[in-house]
N, C-alpha and C positions, 0 to 999 in steps of 0.2 A: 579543419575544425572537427573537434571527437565527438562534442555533444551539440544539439540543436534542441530549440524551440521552437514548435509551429502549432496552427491550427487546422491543417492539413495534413490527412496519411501519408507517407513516401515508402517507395520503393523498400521490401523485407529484403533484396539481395544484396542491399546497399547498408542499409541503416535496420538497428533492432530496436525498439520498439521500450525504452528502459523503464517507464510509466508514464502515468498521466492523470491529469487532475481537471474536474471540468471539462471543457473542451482545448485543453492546452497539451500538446503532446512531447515527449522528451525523450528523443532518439539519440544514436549512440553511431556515429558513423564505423560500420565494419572497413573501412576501405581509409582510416587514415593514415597518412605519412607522419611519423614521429620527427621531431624537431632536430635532433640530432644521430646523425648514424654515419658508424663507419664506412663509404662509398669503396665496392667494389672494384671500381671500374670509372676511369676521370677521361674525359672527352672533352678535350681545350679547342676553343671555335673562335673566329677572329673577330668577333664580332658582338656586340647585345643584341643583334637582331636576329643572328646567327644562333646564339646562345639558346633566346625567347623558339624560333623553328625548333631546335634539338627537341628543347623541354618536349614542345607540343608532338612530336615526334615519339618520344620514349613515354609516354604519359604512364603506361603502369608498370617500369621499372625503374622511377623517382625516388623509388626508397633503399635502390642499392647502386646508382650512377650520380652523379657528378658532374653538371656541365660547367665549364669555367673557360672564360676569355682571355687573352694576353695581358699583356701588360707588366707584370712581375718577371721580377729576373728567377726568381725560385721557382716557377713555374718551368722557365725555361729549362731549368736542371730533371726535372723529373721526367719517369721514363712513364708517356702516355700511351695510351691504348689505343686511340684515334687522333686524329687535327682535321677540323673541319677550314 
């Protein structure tokens, strides 16, 4: 999420601070992941649950990895980096 509404300060190393009105505040998350990006690097895991651990694993290199499960035969063709 890029931008937030609160009525609560948060964290300046996180979120900047973009104005505010009343007590209503309207921050700007510094730390988003954009919706689409070319991945670096692809780590196919066997698994969704397998999958869900990676993610929680890589948590601030999400905006240049890729975790993907089996299942597709085009998958199977590409030359991965890892296999969980």
């Amino acid at each position: 999420m890029k931008y937030l509404l609160t009525f609560e300060k948060l964290p300046e190393d996180k979120y900047k601070l973009v104005m505010s009105e009343g007590e209503t505040l309207l921050y700007e998350n510094q730390q988003v992941i954009k919706r689409a990006f070319l991945a670096q690097k692809v780590i196919k895991v066997a698994t969704p649950e397998k999958a869900l651990e990676k993610i929680f694993e890589l948590n601030d290199k999400l905006s240049s990895v890729a975790v993907v499960t089996g299942g597709s035969q085009s998958l199977e063709n590409l030359n991965l980096e890892e296999k969980c």
